[in-house]
Structures are given as structure tokens and as C-alpha cells.
N, C-alpha and C positions, 0 to 999 in steps of 0.2 A: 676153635671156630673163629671167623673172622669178625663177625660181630664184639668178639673180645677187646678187639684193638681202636673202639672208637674209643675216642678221646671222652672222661669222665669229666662231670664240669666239676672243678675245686671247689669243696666247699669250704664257704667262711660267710661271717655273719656281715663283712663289710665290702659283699660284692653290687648290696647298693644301698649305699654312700646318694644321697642328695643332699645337693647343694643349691643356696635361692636366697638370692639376696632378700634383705628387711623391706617393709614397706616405704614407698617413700618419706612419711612425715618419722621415720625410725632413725634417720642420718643424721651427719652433721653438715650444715652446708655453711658456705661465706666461710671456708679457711683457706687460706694462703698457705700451701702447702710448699716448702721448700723447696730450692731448683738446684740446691746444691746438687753439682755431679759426684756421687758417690756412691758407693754397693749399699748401703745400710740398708735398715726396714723404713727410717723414717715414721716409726711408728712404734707405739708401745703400750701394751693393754692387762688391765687385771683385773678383778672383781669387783673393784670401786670406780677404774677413770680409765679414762684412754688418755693418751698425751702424744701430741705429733707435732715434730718439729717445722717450725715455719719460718718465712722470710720475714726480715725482720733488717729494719736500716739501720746502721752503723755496728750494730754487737750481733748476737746469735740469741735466740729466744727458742723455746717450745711452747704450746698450750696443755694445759690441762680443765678437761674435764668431768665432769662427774658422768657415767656410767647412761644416765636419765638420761641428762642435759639433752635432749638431742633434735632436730629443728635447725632453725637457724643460732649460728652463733653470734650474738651480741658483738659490735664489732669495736667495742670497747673492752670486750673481757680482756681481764687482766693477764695476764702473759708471763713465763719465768724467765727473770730476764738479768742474769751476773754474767755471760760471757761476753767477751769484748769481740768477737770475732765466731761464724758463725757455729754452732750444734750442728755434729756430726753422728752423734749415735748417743739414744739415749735407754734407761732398762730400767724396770720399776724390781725395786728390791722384793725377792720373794719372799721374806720374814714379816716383811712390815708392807703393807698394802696405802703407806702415808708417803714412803721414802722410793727418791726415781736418782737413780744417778745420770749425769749429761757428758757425755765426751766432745770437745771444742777444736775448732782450728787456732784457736790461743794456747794450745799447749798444757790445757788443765783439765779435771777434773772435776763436777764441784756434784757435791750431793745434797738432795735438798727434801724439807718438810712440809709436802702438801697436806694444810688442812681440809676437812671434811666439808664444810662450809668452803663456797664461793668467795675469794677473800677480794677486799672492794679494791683495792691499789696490783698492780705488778710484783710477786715475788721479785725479792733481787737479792736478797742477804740469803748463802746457801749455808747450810748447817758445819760445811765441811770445806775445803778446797784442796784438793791431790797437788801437790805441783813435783814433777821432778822429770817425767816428757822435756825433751829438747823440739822437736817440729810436732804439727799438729797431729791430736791423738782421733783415731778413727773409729776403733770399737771400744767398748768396755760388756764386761759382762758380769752379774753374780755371781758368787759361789753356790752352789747350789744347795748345800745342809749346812754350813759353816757361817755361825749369824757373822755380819759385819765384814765378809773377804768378799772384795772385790779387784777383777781384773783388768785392766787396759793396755790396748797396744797402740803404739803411736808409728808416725812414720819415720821416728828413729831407729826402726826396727827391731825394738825392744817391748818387752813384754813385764809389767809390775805389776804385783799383787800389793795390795792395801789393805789393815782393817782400818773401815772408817770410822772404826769408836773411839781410836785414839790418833784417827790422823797420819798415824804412819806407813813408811814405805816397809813391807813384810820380806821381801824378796824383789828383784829384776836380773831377767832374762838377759842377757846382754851378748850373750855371744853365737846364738844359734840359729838367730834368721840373717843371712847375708843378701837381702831386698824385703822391698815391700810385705807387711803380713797382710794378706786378704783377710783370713778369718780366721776366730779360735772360739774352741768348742770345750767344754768340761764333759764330763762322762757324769753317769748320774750320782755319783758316790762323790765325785770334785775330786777323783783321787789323780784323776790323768788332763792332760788337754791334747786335743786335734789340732795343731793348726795348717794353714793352707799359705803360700810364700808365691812371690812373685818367682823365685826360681826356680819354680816347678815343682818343690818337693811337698810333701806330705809327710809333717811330724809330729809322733807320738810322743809326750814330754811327760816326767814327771817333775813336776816344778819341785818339789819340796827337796828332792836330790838334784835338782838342774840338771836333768839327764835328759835328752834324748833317748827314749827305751826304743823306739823303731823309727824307721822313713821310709817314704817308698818315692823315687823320682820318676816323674812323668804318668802317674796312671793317669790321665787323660792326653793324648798327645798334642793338641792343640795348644795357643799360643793366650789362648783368653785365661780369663779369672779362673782358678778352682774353688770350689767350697767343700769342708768333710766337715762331718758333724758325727757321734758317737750314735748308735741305734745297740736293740738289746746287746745283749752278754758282748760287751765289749768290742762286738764288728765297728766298723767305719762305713757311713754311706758316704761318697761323693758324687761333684757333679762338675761338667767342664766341658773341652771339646773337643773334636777328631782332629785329626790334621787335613779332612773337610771340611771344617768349621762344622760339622754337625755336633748338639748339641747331646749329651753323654750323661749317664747316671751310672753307677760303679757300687758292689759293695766289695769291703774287704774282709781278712779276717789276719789278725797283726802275727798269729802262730804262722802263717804263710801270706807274708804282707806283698810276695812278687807275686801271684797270677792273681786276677779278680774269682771272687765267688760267680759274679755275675756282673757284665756290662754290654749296656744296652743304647743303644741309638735312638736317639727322639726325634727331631729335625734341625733345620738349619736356622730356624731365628740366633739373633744376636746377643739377647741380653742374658747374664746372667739369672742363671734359676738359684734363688734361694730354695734353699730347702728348711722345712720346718717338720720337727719327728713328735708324734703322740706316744710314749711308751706303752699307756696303757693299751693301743688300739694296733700299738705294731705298723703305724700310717706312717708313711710321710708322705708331704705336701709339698710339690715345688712350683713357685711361684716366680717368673721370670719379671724380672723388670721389664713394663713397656710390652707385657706381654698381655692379653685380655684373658687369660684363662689359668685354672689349677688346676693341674695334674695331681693325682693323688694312685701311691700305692702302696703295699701291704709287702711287708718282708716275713718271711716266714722259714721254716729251717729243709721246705721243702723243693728240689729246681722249681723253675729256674730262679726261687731266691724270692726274687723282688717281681710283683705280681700287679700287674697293672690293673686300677680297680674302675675309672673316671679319669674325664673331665668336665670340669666344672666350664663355663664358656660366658661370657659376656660379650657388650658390645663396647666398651671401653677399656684402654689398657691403664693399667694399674702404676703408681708411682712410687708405691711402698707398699707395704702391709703390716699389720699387728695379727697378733696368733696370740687368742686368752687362753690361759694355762686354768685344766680341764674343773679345778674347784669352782671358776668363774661361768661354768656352763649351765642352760636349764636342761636337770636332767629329765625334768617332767615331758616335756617336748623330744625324748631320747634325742638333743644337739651333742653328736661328739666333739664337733670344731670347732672356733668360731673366726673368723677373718677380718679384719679390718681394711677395706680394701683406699688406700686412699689420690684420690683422684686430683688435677689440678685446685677443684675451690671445694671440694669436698672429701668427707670419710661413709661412706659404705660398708655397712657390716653384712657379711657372708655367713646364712648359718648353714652348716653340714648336718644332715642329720641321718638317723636309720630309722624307715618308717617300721612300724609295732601298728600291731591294733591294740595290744591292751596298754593300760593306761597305769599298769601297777610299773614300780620301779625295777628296771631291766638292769638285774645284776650282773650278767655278764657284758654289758657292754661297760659297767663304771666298776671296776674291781676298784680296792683303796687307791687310791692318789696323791701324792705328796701335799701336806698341806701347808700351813702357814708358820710352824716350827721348828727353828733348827733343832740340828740334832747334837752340835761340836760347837762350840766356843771355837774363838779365832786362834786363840795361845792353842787349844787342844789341837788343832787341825794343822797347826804353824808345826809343831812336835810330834807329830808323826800319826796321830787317829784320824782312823777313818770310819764315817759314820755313812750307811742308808740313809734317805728321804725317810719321815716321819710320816705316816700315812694316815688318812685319815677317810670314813667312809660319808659316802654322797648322797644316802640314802634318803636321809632328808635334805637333801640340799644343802649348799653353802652360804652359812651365814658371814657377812664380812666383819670383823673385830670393828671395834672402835678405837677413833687415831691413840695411836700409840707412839710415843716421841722417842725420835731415835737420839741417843746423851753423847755426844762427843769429850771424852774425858782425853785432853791432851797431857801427855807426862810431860811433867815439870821440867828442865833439866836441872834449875836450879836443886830438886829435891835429892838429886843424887851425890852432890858435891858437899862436902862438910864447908862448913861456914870459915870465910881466913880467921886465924887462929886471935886475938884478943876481943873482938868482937862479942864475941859469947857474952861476957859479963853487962850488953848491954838486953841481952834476949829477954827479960822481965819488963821491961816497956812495953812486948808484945804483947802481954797476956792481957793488958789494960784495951786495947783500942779492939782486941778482937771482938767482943760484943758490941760495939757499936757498927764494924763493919758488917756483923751478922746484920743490924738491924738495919742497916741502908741497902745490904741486897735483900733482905725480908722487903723492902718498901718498893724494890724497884721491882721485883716477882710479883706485887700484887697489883704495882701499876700497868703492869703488861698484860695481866691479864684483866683488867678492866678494861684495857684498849682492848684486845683480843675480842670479851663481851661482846662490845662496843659494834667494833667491826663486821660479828656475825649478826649481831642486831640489824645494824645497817643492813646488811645482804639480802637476810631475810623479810625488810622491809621491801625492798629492793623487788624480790625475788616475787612476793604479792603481790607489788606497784605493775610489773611485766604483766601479771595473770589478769589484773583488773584491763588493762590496758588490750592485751591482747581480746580479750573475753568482747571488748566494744568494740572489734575491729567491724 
């Protein structure tokens, strides 16, 4: 009969998605949000801080946050401030909710230890400094189960893996982007990466083999930026444009990486759409630069694939964005997203939610989700294992660790070289002064953390001086 042939509505629990932004006094206002022209998010958010890079004279700086902090920002807050030339992309280590790494138009890397406390002076001494980039480096990203690997790409069109615990260079990429890398992406195991090339192609890599395992050239035909990012069982989403300049979203599948699963037409704006993927919820988010609104949809194993669910709409366009990784969410409030939306002198947070009436914890929308522990050591992962995300359930909420110091232990080289040959028979002098040197770095470990004290004293003086102050306004 013909009534057979109407169209069924799909079901799925996230065909409504609301989106609404915080209340006003929920923001951050009075930042100088950066003007660098560049793709990045400009943003970067976890369960303790947000951090967003700003303008800053003579070097490159970001701010960090605490999570609370929010209101106006003190326009004296202190600022992380070691690059000489400005931050370009920076990502808060997902092991440690203390440590953010920064990518610089200086050509470095530097990783750094935000403490818990509001610290009264400007970071500037970073834990770590990457150096081996020739021109400025543009993304970096974590490993994603593998504590201490980190990746960056510069526009030398090279591609290094780092572990920061010892400082060193693990791996680079060197011969397989011939232009610019727009973007690169880890899958969720860290066993492959995405990246996007100004020459159009789209490559599958396994760094640890240096392999190129797939490419695919041109799946969008248009002349702008691409982005791929990794979504479930190993597909590819992309995004890019027509040879209308109309703006394009793609998925693949890398067993038949020539024809699209699905690709679809959105409209003709300009700016590139970031895309941002929730595994848990099967979402993605694309968020265009300069664009006022996010599109959000659902990929799923059914046509046409990629299922358009919203948009979210403002009246301001966006100049970056942060996207909290999903332990950082309230699940009491069922929030699956959260956004950072950040604007010329402000940050705006966008929360997603799925409205529930009941008020008990809604299991299927927070199955476990990666939490705050690797799973691989960096030697393990450098050697060939691969490890899942470590999951962990939401069910009461997430609670965030207390800072935890990330140890940079550099190898010696000296350690590896036998001593020149007569020498030896002076080595018994050594054994005399090494307790006294224990005792002078015993003295300077206790002097530092007395300033440390010291310093959080201050702050938190500081921090009651603002409340008394504010309270008389």
C-alpha cells in the first residue's frame, strides 16, 4: 500500500541536541583574543582551565584560567609568556590536566606546568622546549593513550613526534608532505594519523613505519583549506570545498578511499569549518571560522551516513573555539558538548544538551569515556604497542586529580660514553662531594617550595582582597 512508502523519522536520541549559550556573568570578558591569521582553534579547554591565546607585544603569550574564574578578567592576570614570536596552536595534555603544550611562529615548542593556584607573576620558564622545526610550527597535538608523545607540524612541512619526558625528538616525518600541512589528526588508539596538505591530498600515515598506508587526492575539489579528522571504526570525516566554492563535508572509508561514503553540500560561506568529533555520541561539530553558528551531525552506519541533526545560531561570529573532552562535562544537566566560543574581547561557553525529564544519570548518553590515564608508555608505543583509551565511568561525575608534575628527565649524553682512559683513578673524589651536592639541592627543593607557599599565599590573599572589594562595589 502506499502509505508504506512515507518516509520514517530516524530514530536516535540526539535528534534534539540544544544548544544555549551560559549566562552572561558565566563568561570571560576583557581578553585580547589573538588576530593572528591562522586555521587553529585558538582555544583550548579541560576540566580545570581554559587557555586562549592572545595578543601580546613583542613575544607570543596565552592566558590560562581556572575553569571558575569567570567575569571579568583582571587585566593584570598573569599570562604564559616563553615565546619570542607569537602562539600559534596550543593543547592541554590529556594525562595531566596541569600540562598545555604551545606551538610558536619561533620555530619551537615549549610545554608548560600550570599550577592550580593563580600564580602572582607571568609563567615564562616552560618545563620543556622542543627545538628541531626550521620555519614556524602551526599545530601540535597529543598522543592520545601514550603518556608524554607529542606531535607537531611546522611549515617546514614536516611532521615530529616528541616524548616530553625526556626532551627528545622520537621520530620526523620528512618526506611526505610536499606543501603546506593544514591539519593532522590521531585515530583513537594513536596508531595512525589524518593529515590534510595544501596539495590537495589526504594522508593516511603510520608514523611508527613512516608509511603512507592510504591517500586520496582531491576529495573535495575546491581550492581552499581541507580538514579530515578520524570518526568511529576507522572512517575519515572531511571538510572543504566545490569547485563552487560551496562548502563540503565528506566521509570516507580508507578499504575504498576513491568514492565518498557520503558528501554533502552546505553553502557558500568562506571560512573554513573546523570540525570537532564526540566518539561517544557519534557527533560531529563543525564550526567555521567567522562563522556565527554550529552545525552539528550524527554519523551512523545507516544512508545517507552523515545525518544532519541542528544548528546551533548566534548573533556573533566566532574566532575560535575550545571543545571540553566529555569527563569535563555536567552530566547531571545531561550537557553532551561544551564550546568555547571565543569572540574579539571575550570567551563564551556554549552548552549542548539533550533535554530528560528525569534527573537520574542517563546511561546511554555517557557510556565510559577516556579518562585521564595513559595506557602505553612512550618507549612502549615508540616499539610497536598499541593501546585503547582507558575508560572510565561518569556516573558520578568527574572529579579532577590534583596537579600532578610533569618530570622531565633529559638523558645525559655524557652517561653513555666511558670516561677517557686515566682519568678513572681520580673517580674516588667523587664519592666525597656527592653528599654535600645532595644537600644543596635538598636546600634549594625546599627553598622553592617555600616560595611556591609563598606565592599561593599571596594569591589567595589576593583572591579575598578582589571578593571584599568586589562585595563594596
Amino acid at each position: 500500500p502506499p502509505a508504506m512508502s512515507r518516509r520514517v523519522v530516524r530514530q536516535s536520541k540526539f535528534r534534539h541536541v540544544f544548544g544555549q549559550p551560559v549566562k552572561a556573568d558565566q563568561m570571560y570578558e576583557d581578553i585580547r583574543v589573538s588576530k593572528v591569521t591562522c586555521d587553529s582553534s585558538f582555544c583550548a579547554v579541560n576540566p580545570k582551565f581554559v587557555a586562549i591565546i592572545v595578543e601580546s607585544g613583542g613575544g607570543g603569550a596565552f592566558i590560562v584560567l581556572p575553569l571558575a574564574k569567570t567575569g571579568r578578567v583582571d587585566k593584570n592576570h598573569p599570562l604564559v609568556t616563553g615565546h619570542t614570536a607569537p602562539v600559534l596552536d596550543i593543547d592541554w595534555c590529556p594525562h595531566n590536566d596541569n600540562v598545555i603544550a604551545s606551538a610558536s611562529e619561533d620555530t619551537t615548542v615549549m610545554v608548560w606546568q600550570i599550577p592550580d593556584y593563580v600564580p602572582v607573576r607571568n609563567i615564562t620558564e616552560p618545563v620543556v622546549t622542543l627545538e628541531g622545526h626550521s620555519k614556524r610550527v602551526s599545530i601540535i597535538s597529543w598522543h592520545p593513550t601514550a603518556r608524554n608523545v607529542l606531535l607537531s607540524a611546522g611549515c617546514d612541512n614536516l611532521v615530529i613526534l616528541w616524548n616530553v619526558g625526556t626532551g627528545e625528538m622520537l621520530l620526523a616525518l620528512d618526506d611526505m608532505h610536499t606543501d603546506l600541512i593544514y591539519n593532522v589528526g590521531w585515530n583513537r588508539n594513536g596508531s595512525l594519523l589524518v593529515t590534510t596538505c595544501k596539495d590537495k591530498k589526504v594522508r593516511v600515515i603510520d608514523p611508527r613505519k613512516q608509511q603512507i598506508i592510504a591517500e586520496k587526492t582531491k576529495p573535495h575539489d575546491g581550492t581552499r583549506p581541507i580538514r579530515a579528522i578520524f570518526v568511529a571504526d576507522g572512517k575519515i570525516f572531511t571538510t572543504g570545498f566545490s569547485k563552487m566554492s560551496e562548502r563540503q563535508l565528506g566521509l570516507w572509508d580508507l578499504k575504498n578511499f576513491e568514492e565518498p561514503i557520503a558528501l554533502q553540500e552546505m553553502d557558500t560561506s568562506n571560512g573554513v569549518l573546523l570540525p570537532f568529533y564526540d566518539a561517544d555520541s557519534s557527533i560531529v561539530y563543525l564550526c567555521g571560522k567567522g562563522d556565527s553558528s554550529i552545525r552539528y551531525f550524527e554519523i551512523t552506519d545507516e544512508a545517507p551516513y552523515v545525518h544532519y541533526l541542528n544548528t546551533y545560531s548566534s548573533k556573533e561570529p566566532q574566532r575560535g573555539m575550545g571543545f571540553m573532552p566529555k569527563r569535563g562535562l555536567d552530566v547531571s544537566k545531561c550537557e553532551i558538548a561544551r564550546f568555547f566560543k571565543l569572540h574579539e574581547r571575550k570567551c563564551e561557553p556554549i552548552v549542548m544538551t539533550v533535554p530528560r525529564k528525569s534527573d537520574l544519570f542517563q546511561d546511554d548518553l555517557y557510556p565510559d569515556t577516556p579518562g585521564p590515564e595513559p595506557a602505553l608508555e612512550a618507549d612502549e608505543w615508540l616499539s610497536g604497542k598499541d593501546a585503547e583509551p582507558i575508560l572510565i565511568s561518569l556516573r558520578d561525575g568527574y572529579v579532577p586529580i590534583k596537579n600532578r608534575e610533569l618530570k622531565v628527565v633529559k638523558k645525559n649524553i655524557l652517561d653513555s660514553k666511558p670516561p677517557p682512559g686515566p682519568r678513572r683513578s681520580h673517580s674516588t673524589c667523587d664519592s666525597d662531594s656527592q653528599p654535600a651536592l645532595e644537600e644543596v639541592l635538598e636546600e634549594i627543593r625546599a627553598l622553592k617550595e617555600m616560595v611556591q607557599a609563598q606565592e599561593k599565599r599571596i594569591s589567595d590573599l589576593e583572591n579575598k582582597l578582589c571578593q571584599f572589594t568586589n562585595g563594596t562595589d
